[in-house]
C-alpha angles and dihedrals in degrees: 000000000000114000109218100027116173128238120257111245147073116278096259087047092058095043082054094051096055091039085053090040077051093060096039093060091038084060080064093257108146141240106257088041086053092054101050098043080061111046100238133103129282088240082063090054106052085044087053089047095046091047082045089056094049100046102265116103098160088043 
């Protein structure tokens, strides 16, 4: 198994992915349930969060 794969999709597909993961949590979802509705790991999920929180989603 490769460490650091990448995640399948475009760019904006990606960016997509984490806006939708955003609202998800905001809905008060958390993060162990996120990650696994979408298939990353929860470590995905709380750097999402923290780039949310300062502004960078995409980040």
């Amino acid at each position: 198994m490769s460490l650091g794969m990448r995640p399948h999709g475009t760019p904006d597909q990606l960016e997509r992915r984490r806006r939708h993961a955003i609202d998800v949590i905001k809905a008060g979802h958390g993060t162990t349930e996120v990650a696994r509705r979408f298939k990353v790991d929860p470590r995905s999920v709380r750097r999402w969060k923290v780039n949310y929180r300062r502004g960078r989603v995409g980040a």
